[in-house]
NUKELUM-908679 format. One record per residue (C-alpha): residue number from 1; residue in three letters; x, y, z. Coordinates in steps of 0.2 Angstrom, whole numbers. Example, Ala and Ser with C-alpha at 12.3 -4.5 7.8 and 13.67 -1.06 7.14 Angstrom:
# residues 2
(1; ala; (62; -22; 39))
(2; ser; (68; -5; 36))
END
This chain:
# residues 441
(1; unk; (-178; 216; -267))
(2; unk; (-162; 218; -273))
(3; unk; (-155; 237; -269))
(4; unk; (-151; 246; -286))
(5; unk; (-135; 249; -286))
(6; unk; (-129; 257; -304))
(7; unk; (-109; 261; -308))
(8; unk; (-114; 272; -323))
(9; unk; (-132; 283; -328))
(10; unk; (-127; 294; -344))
(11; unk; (-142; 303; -354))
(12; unk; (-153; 292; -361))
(13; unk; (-162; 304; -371))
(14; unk; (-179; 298; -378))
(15; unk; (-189; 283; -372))
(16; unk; (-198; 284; -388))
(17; unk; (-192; 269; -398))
(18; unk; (-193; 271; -421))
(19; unk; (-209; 260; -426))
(20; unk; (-202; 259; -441))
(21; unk; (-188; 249; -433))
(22; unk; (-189; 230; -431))
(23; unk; (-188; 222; -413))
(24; unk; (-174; 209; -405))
(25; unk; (-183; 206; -389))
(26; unk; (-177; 190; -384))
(27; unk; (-163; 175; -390))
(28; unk; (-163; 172; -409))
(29; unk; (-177; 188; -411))
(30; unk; (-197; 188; -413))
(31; unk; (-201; 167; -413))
(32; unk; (-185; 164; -410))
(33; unk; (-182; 159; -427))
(34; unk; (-165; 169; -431))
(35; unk; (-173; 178; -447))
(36; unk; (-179; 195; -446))
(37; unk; (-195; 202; -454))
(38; unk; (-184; 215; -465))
(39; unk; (-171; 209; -474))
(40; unk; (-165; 226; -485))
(41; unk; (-148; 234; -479))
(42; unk; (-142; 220; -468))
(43; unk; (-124; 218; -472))
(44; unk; (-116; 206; -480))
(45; unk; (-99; 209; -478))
(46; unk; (-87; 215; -462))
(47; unk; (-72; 213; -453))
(48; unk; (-66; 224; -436))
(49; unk; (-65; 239; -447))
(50; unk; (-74; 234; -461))
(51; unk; (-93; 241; -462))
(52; unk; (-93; 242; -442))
(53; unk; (-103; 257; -435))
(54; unk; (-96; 256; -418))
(55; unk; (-88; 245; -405))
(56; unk; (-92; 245; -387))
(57; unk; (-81; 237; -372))
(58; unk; (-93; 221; -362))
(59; unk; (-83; 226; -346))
(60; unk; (-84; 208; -341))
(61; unk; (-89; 189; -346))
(62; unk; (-103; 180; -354))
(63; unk; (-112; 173; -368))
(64; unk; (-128; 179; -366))
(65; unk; (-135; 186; -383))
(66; unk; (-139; 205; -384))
(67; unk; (-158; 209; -387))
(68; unk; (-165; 226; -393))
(69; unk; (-181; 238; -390))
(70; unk; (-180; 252; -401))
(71; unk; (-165; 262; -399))
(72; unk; (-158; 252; -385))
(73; unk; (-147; 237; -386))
(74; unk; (-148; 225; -367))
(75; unk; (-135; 212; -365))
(76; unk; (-129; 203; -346))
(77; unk; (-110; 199; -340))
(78; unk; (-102; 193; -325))
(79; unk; (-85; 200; -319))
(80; unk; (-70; 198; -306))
(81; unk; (-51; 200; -304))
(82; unk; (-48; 183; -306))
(83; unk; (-56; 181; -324))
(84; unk; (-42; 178; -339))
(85; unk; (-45; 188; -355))
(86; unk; (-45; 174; -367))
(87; unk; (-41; 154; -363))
(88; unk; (-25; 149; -369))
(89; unk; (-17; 134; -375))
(90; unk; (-34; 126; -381))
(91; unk; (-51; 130; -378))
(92; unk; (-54; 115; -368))
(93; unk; (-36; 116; -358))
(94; unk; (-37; 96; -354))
(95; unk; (-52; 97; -347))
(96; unk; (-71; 104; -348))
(97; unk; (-76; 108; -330))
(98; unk; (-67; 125; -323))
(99; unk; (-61; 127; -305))
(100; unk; (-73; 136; -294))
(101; unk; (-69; 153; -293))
(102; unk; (-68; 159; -275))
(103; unk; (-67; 179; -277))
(104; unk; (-82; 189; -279))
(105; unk; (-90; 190; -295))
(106; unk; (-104; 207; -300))
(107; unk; (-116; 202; -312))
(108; unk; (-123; 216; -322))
(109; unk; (-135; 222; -336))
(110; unk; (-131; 233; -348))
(111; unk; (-138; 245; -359))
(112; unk; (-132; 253; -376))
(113; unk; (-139; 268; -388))
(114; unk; (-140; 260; -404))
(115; unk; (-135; 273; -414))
(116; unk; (-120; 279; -406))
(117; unk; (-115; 263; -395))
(118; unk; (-115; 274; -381))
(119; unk; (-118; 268; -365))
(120; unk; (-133; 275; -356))
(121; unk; (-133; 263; -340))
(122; unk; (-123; 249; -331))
(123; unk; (-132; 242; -317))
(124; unk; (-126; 229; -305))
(125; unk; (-140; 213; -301))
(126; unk; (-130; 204; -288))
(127; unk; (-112; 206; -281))
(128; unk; (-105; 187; -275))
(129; unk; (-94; 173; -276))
(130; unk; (-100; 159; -285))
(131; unk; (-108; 144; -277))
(132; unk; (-106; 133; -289))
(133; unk; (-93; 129; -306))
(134; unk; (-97; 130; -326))
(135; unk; (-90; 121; -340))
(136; unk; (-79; 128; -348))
(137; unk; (-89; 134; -363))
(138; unk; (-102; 141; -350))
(139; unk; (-101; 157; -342))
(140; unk; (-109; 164; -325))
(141; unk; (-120; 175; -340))
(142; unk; (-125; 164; -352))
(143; unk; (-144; 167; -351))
(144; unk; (-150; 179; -364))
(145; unk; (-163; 192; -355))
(146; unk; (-180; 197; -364))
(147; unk; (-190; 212; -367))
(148; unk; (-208; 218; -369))
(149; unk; (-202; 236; -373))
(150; unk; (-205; 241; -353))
(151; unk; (-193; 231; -344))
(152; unk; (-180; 221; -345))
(153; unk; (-179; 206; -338))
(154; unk; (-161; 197; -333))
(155; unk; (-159; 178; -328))
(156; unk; (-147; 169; -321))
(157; unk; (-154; 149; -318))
(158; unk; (-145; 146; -301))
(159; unk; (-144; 164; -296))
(160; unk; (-159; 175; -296))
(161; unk; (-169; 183; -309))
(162; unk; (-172; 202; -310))
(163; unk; (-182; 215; -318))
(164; unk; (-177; 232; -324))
(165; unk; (-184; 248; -328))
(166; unk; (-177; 254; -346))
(167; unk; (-169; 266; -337))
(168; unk; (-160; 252; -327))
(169; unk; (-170; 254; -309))
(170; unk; (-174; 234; -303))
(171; unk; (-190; 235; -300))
(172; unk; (-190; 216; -292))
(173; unk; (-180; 202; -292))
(174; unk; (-182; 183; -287))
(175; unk; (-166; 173; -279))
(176; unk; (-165; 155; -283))
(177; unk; (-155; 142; -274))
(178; unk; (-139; 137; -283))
(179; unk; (-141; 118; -291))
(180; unk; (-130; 102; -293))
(181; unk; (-129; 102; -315))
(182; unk; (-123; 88; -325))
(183; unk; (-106; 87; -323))
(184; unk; (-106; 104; -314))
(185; unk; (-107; 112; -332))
(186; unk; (-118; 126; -322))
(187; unk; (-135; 134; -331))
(188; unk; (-141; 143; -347))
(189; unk; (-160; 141; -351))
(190; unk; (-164; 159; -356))
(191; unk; (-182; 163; -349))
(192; unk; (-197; 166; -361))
(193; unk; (-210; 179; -359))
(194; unk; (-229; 181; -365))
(195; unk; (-243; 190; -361))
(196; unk; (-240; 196; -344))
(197; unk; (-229; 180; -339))
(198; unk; (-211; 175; -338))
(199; unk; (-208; 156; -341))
(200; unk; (-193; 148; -332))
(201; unk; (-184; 129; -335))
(202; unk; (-174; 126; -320))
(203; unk; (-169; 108; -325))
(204; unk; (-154; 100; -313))
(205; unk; (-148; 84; -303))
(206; unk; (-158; 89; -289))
(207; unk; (-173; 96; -295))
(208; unk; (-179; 100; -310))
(209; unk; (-197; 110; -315))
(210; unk; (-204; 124; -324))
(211; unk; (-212; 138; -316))
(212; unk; (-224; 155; -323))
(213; unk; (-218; 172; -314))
(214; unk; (-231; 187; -314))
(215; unk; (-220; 200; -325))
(216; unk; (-227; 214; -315))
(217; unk; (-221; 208; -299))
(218; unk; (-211; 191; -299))
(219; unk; (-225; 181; -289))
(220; unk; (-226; 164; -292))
(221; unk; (-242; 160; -303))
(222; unk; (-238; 142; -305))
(223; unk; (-224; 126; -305))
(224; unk; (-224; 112; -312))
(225; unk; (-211; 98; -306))
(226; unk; (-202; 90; -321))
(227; unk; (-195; 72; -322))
(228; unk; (-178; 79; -332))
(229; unk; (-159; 80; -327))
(230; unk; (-150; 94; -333))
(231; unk; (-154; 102; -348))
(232; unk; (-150; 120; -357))
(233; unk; (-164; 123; -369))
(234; unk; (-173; 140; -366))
(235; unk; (-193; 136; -366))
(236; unk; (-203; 142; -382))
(237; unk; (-221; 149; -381))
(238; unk; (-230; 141; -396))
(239; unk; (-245; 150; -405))
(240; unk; (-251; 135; -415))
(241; unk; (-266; 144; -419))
(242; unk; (-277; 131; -412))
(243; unk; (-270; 138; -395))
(244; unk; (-254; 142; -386))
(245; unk; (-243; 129; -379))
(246; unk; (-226; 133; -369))
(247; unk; (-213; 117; -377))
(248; unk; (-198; 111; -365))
(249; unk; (-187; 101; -372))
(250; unk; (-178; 88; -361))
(251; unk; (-166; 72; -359))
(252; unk; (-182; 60; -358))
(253; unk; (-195; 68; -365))
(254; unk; (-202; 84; -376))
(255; unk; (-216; 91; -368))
(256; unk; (-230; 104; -371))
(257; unk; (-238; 111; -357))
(258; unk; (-252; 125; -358))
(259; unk; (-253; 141; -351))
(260; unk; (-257; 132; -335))
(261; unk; (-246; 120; -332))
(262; unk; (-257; 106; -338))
(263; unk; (-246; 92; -349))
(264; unk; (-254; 93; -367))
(265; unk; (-242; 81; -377))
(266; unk; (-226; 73; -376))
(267; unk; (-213; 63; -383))
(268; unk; (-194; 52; -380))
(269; unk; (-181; 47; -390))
(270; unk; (-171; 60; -388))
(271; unk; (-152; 64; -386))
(272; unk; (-145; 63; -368))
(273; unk; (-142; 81; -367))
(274; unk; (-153; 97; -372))
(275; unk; (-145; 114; -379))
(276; unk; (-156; 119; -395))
(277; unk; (-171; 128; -393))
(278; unk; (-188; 123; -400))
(279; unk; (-195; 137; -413))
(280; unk; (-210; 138; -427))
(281; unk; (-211; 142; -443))
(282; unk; (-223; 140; -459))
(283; unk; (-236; 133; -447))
(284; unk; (-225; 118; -439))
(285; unk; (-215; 116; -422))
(286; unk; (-196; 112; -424))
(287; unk; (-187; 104; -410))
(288; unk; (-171; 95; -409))
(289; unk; (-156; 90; -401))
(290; unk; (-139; 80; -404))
(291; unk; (-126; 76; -391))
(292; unk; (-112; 68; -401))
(293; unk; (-110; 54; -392))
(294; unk; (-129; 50; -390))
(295; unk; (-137; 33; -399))
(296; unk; (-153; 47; -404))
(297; unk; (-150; 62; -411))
(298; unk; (-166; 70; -418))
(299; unk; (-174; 83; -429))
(300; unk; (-196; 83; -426))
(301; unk; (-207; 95; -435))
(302; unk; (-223; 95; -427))
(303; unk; (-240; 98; -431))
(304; unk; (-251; 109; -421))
(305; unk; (-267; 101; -409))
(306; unk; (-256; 85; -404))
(307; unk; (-262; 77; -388))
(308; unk; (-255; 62; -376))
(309; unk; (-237; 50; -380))
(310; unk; (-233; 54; -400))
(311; unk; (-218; 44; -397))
(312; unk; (-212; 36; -414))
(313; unk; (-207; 18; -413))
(314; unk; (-191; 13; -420))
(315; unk; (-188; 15; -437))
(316; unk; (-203; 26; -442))
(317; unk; (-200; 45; -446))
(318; unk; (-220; 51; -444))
(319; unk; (-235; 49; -439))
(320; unk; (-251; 59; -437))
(321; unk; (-246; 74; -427))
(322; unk; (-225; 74; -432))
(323; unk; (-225; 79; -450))
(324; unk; (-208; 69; -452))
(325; unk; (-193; 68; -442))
(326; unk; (-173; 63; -447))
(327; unk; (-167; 51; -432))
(328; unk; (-148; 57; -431))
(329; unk; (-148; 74; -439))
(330; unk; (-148; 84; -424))
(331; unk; (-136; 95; -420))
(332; unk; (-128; 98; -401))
(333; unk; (-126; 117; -400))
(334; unk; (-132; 127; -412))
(335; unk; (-154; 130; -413))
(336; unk; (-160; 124; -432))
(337; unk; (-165; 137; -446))
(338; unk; (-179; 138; -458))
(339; unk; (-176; 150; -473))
(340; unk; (-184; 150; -488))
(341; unk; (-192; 133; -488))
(342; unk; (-178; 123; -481))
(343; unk; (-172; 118; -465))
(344; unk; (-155; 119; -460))
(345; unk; (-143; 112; -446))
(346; unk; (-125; 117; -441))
(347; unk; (-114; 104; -434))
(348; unk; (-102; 110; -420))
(349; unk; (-89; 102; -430))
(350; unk; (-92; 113; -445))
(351; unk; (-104; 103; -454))
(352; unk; (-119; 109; -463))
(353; unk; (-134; 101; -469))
(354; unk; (-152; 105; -477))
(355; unk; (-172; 95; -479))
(356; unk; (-187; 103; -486))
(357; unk; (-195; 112; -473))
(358; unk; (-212; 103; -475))
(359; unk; (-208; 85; -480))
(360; unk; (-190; 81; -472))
(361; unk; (-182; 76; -489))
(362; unk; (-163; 78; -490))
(363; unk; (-160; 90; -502))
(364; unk; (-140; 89; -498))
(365; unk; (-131; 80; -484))
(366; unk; (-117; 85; -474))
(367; unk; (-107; 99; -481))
(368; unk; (-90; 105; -472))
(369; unk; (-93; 123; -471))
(370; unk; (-74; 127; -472))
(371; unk; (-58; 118; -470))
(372; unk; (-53; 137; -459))
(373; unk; (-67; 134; -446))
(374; unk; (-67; 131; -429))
(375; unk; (-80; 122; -419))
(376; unk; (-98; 132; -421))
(377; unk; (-110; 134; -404))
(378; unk; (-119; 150; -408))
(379; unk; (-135; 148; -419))
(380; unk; (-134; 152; -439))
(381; unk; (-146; 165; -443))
(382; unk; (-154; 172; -463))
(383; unk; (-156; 185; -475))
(384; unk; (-153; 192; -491))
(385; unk; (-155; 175; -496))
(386; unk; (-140; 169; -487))
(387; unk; (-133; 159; -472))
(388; unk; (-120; 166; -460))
(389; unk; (-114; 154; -447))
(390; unk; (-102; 161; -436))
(391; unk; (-87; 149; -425))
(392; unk; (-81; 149; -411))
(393; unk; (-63; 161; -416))
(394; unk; (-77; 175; -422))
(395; unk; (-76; 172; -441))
(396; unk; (-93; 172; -449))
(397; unk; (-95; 159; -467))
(398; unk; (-108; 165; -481))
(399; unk; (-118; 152; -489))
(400; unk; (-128; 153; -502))
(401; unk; (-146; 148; -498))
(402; unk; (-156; 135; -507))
(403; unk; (-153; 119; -514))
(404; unk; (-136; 119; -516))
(405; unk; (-122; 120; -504))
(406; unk; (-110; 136; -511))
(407; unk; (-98; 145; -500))
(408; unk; (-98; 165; -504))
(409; unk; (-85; 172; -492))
(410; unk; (-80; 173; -472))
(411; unk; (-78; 189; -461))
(412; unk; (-68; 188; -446))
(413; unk; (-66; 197; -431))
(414; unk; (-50; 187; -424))
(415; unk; (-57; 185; -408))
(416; unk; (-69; 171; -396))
(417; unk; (-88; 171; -400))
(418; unk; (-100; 160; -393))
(419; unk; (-114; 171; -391))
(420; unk; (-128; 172; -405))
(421; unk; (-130; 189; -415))
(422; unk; (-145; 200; -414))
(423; unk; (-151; 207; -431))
(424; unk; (-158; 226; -430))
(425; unk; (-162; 238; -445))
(426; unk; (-148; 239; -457))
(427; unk; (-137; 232; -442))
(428; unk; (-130; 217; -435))
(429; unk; (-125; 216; -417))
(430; unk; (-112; 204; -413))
(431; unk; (-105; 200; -395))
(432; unk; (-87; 194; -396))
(433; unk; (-76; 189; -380))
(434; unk; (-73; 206; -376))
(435; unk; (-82; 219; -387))
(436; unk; (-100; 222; -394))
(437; unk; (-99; 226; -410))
(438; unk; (-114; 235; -423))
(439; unk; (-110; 229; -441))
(440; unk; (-119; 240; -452))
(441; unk; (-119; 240; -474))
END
């Protein structure tokens, strides 16, 4: 076990968290669907001093997402000397890999009041130098954590995994090996928790599988080796109603496992490299993916109690267990969103488009969000009857949900974001390059 070793413990005053206040406990919120159960009072409108009711300094890297419990926001970042403030001359810079750093890094979790933006506890989870590279849209804290209200519990795929006290104490903490990536573009599968277990994807060039960690200790319940390279899609815990499957998304196939381990369903044509991450809604599964440069790049809505290869052959969008499917609507980045009976896709490139929810029809193709934009990676998210899709230089466009493509307006906070927001009561969190903020109405 890792010794705690925490830079800064303020006051956290009560532990008791607002019942009346709606939980972010994980990336994209409760089912990972990026809509939040309440919708009144969320704002609309901002800017970096427009409707923001505080600002708070990451102290360090990353593009994890933050998550909340209560009155407490949790987020992860990475820091060192070496670390620019903000890439210059093209995000890019010719080139997609970054060097290696060779100075030591200190990865750390953080923890926020969410009233005041205070911070109540900064507590470091490993102190380093890296072992192995990132692309240069990844960060050495990319992996959103998760929470069931007790603890915390922080991930970082080729470094360890760690849980925390919610007064910042780790309580225990798992090392892993570091792992040969594609292309060395480095990790990001966030871990998924349910019912007393933490599922992990660890996907690589060397060896890929997904494993079940006791929450109350970090012991090992099971593993299950996977046939998969690389891939960067966080697992999702599916309650079908029939029963409760854990859905992986990979390079060759899309699998369902159940709560033991045990294969329950898969199938391929898929693109050649996984970033979305699965999620439900209205009573159907929702996976995709869509790497530009890959012959498949799919959307499947999935019914529940499937069983054994629902492959579909060429040329045929359903069968009996996938409800319909569009062959090359899939985006590479940013997860999917259903809202109001439709379902969505943002195109990295700044493309939009929308299908029923139920059926697959097209009820408008590709829409350019904005002729301003930049390149979209975090996920779009809903309410008040409207879409907000946030690029990569931190301006956020309004759309109008609904049949017809209309857009309302953009806020900008003229800096990097990559990271997707978290939506609170009355609040929206948003991490940019260097700053949290908490837009409120």
């Amino acid at each position: 076990m890792l010794t705690r070793r925490a830079f800064v413990s303020l006051a956290a005053g009560s532990l008791a968290a607002d019942q009346a206040r709606a939980n972010w406990p994980q990336f994209r919120g409760p089912g990972a669907t990026g809509v939040p159960a309440e919708e009144s009072g969320l704002p609309e409108s901002w800017s970096t001093t427009e409707n923001v009711a505080w600002k708070a300094s990451i102290g360090g890297s990353g593009w994890s997402s933050p998550i909340v419990w209560g009155n407490r926001v949790f987020f992860t970042s990475a820091r060192a000397a070496s670390m620019a403030d903000v890439p210059e001359g093209g995000f890019y810079q010719g080139a997609v890999e970054s060097p290696r750093p060779d100075d030591e890094h200190l990865w750390l979790a953080h923890c926020i009041d969410l009233e005041t933006g205070k911070q109540l506890w900064r507590t470091e989870l490993e102190k380093a130098v890296p072992r192995v590279g990132r692309h240069r849209k990844n960060t050495y804290a990319s992996e959103t954590a998760v929470t069931d209200g007790e603890h915390l519990f922080a991930h970082v795929g080729d470094l360890g995994t760690w849980c925390l006290d919610l007064d910042g104490e780790i309580v225990w903490s798992r090392a892993w090996n570091p792992v040969r990536t594609r292309w060395g573009y480095g990790t990001a599968s966030s871990p998924a928790l349910h019912d007393g277990r933490l599922y992990i994807t660890n996907d690589s060039e060397d060896q890929s599988y997904l494993l079940a960690l006791d929450k109350a200790t970090g012991k090992e319940i099971w593993r299950v080796e996977r046939d998969e390279p690389t891939t960067w899609s966080t697992p999702f815990v599916w309650d079908s109603g029939p029963r409760i499957e854990i859905i992986t998304m990979g390079r060759n196939r899309l699998r369902s496992y159940d709560l033991d381990g045990k294969g329950l369903w898969e199938l391929s044509r898929l693109s050649s490299l996984a970033i979305p991450t699965p999620f439900s809604s209205g009573g159907l599964l929702y996976v995709t993916s869509g790497y530009m440069n890959s012959d498949e790049r799919p959307i499947y809505a999935i019914k529940p109690g499937a069983s054994g290869d629902i492959t579909l052959p060429q040329g045929v969008t359903s069968n009996e267990f996938i409800a319909w499917s569009v062959p090359h609507g899939g985006p590479y980045h940013p997860s999917g969103l259903v809202y109001q009976g439709h379902y969505y896709t943002l195109f990295d490139r700044g493309f939009l488009t929308c299908h029923d929810a139920r059926t697959g029809g097209e009820v408008y193709g590709k829409q350019r969000v904005s002729r301003d934009s930049a390149n979209f990676t975090a996920s779009p998210w809903a309410y008040n009857g409207k879409l907000f899709c946030l690029d990569e230089d931190g301006t956020t466009f309004v759309v109008q949900a609904g049949s017809e493509f209309r857009l309302l307006g953009s806020n900008k906070l003229e800096e990097m974001c990559m990271a997707t927001p978290a939506i609170v009561e009355g609040g929206l969190l948003i991490r940019t390059h260097s700053t949290l903020y908490k837009i409120a109405a």
